[in-house]
N, C-alpha and C positions, 0 to 999 in steps of 0.2 A: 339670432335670426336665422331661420331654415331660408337657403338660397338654392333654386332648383340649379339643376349639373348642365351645363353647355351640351351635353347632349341632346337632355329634355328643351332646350329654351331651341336648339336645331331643328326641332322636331315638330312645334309646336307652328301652328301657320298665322299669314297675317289676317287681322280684324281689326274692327272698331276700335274692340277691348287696348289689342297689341300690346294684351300684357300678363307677364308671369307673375303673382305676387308671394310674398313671404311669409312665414308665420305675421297674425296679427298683430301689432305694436301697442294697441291703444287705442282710443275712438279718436285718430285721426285719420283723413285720407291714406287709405294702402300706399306703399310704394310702388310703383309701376317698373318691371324690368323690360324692355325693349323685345320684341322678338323679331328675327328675322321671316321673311319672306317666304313661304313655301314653294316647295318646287313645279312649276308650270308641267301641264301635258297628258296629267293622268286623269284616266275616264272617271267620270258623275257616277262612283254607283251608288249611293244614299243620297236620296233625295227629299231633303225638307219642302215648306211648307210655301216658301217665300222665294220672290224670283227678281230679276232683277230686267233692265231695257238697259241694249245698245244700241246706239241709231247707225243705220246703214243707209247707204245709196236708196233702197226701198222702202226704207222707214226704220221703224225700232220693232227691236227683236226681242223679245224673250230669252232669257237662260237663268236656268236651276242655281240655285245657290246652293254650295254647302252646307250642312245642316248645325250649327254651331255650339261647339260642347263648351262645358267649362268642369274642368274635375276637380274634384276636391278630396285629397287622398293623403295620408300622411307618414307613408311610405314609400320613401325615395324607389328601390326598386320595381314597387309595382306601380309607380305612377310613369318611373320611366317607361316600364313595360306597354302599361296603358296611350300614351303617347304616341308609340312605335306602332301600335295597332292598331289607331284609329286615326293618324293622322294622314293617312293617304285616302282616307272616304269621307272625313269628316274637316269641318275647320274648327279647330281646337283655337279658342279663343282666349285657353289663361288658365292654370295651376294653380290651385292654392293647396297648403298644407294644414289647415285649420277650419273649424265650423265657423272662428269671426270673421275670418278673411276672406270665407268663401259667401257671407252677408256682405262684407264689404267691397267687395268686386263684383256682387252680381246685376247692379244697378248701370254701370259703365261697360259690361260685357254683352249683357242681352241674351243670354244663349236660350237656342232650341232647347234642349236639354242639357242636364248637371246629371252627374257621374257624380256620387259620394259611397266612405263610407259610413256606417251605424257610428262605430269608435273613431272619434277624431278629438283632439285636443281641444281645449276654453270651451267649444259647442260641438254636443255629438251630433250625427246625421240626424238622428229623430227631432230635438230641435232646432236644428238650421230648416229642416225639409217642413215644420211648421211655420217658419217665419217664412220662407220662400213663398210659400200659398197664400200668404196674405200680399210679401210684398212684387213679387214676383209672378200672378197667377199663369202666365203664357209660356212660363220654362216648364217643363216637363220632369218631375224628379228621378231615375234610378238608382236603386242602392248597384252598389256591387261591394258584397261583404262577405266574410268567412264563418258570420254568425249565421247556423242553420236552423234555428230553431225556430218554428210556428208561432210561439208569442212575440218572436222576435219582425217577423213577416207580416203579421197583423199588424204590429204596433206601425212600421212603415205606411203601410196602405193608410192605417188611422190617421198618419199624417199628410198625408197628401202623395204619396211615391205611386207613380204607373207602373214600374216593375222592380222586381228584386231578383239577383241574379246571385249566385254562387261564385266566390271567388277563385272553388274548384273544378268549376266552367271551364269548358273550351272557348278557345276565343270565337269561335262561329256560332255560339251563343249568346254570345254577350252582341254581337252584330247583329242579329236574330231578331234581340229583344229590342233594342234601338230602334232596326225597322217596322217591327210591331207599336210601339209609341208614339212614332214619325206618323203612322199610317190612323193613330187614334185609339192604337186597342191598349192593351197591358201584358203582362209577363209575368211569372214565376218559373224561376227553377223546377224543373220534374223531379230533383233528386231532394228537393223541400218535402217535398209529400204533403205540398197544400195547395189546393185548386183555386183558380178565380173565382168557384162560386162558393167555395166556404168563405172568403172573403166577405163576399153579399150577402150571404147568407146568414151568417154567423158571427156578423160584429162582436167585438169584446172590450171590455172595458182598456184602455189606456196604461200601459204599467203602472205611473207614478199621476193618475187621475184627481187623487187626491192632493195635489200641489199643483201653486200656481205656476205660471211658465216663468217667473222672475225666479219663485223659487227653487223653479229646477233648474234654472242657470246657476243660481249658488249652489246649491247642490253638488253639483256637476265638480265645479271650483273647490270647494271645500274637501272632496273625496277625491282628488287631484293632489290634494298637499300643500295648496296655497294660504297664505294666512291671508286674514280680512282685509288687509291695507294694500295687497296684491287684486282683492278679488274686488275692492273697490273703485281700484282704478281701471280691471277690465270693464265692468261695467256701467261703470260713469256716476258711483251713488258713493255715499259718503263708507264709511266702514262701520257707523252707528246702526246704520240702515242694514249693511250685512248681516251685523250681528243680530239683529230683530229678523230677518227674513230665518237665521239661522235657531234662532231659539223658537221662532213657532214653527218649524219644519220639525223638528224633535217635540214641539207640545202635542203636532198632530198626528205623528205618526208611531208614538209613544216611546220613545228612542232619549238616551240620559248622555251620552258620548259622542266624539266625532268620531269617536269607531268604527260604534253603532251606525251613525248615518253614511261612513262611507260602504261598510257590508248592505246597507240599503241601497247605494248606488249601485254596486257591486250585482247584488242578486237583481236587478231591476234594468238591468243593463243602460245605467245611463254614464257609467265607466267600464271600460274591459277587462274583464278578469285575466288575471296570468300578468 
């Protein structure tokens, strides 16, 4: 089990959520780690959607809430990174280091928006950021990933993401794009070299279109390294039922190996290469 570092859980402010969670366990309730309190005093400069009343001698008052993230990233130093730089404008409501865990906490967190990225462990961004949009429509998705590839930027938009941002960003972009979001609009990278309206414009098909979204959860597992009795109990189905989602995922895609289907994940990016 990945346990974020006493830095990140210092960093990290209170919410609802008020909680760090671990890699995923299993389809039971995440573990919740405690976070501390954030520090009192510093100026509202991102301003979400949502507001809150105090009552005063003159009645009830208005104030800005901060805008609520929850990141989903599964690298220790860039989530600490990420932490450090946006917890003084935003209320960071909760860490995950996984695509289930970041399903499993998005329902008791609530955030404005999630911070993912593409490559994450048991669920990549592209299908967590599809289950989001169903079960989540109000969070707002952004990637922030080191994949720069156009199919790769499509594919996100295809799934619901308002922007995608370069991990070789400044951070004053990545702030940039969040305010952009907050405010309604969307975001790409300029160093993508893909505009919002090739987006509109020029829809494209899906990488792995041809498989179902159960299927490309096995998929995903299987080109991971997991054997079926592993990948059964991520997802809550027996391991007869893997092994059927796994033999007609090679009937359809014409593929004889779990080689073969993990070079399919592989070049389709629904695992990371390298």
């Amino acid at each position: 089990m990945t346990r974020l570092s006493a830095h990140e859980e210092g960093r990290a402010g209170p919410s609802v959520c008020a909680g760090v969670f671990p890699r995923w366990r299993g389809p039971q309730r995440p573990i919740v780690f405690r976070i501390p309190a954030r520090r009192r005093g510093r100026g509202e400069r991102l301003h979400g959607p949502t507001t809150t009343q105090q009552t005063s001698p003159a009645g009830p008052v208005s104030r800005l809430v901060r805008p609520r993230v929850l990141l989903a990233e599964d690298h220790t130093l860039v989530r600490e990174g990420l932490l450090k730089l946006l917890g003084d404008e935003l209320e960071i409501v909760g860490a995950v280091a996984d695509g289930r865990a970041l399903i499993g906490a998005i329902e008791q967190c609530r955030p404005d928006v999630v911070l993912l990225d593409v490559s994450m462990p048991l669920l990549n961004g592209f299908e967590a950021a599809r289950q989001l949009r169903r079960i989540a429509p109000r969070s707002s998705v952004i990637f922030v990933t080191m994949h720069a590839e156009p199919d790769y930027v499509h594919e996100a938009f295809r799934a619901g993401a308002r922007a995608y941002v370069s991990k070789y960003a400044a951070s004053a972009e990545l702030l940039f794009a969040i305010r952009q979001v907050l405010a309604g609009g969307s975001y790409v990278s300029p160093a993508l070299g893909v505009s919002l309206a090739d987006l509109v414009d020029a829809p494209r098909e899906a990488l792995t279109d041809s498989l179902s979204p159960r299927q490309r959860e096995v998929l995903q597992l299987v080109a991971e390294g997991r054997p079926a009795r592993e990948i059964a109990e991520v997802l809550g189905i027996s391991r007869k039922t893997v092994e059927f989602h796994k033999a007609n995922m090679m009937r359809v895609l014409g593929l004889r190996s779990t080689a073969e289907l993990t070079r399919y994940a592989l070049d389709h990016g629904v695992i990371a290469k390298g």
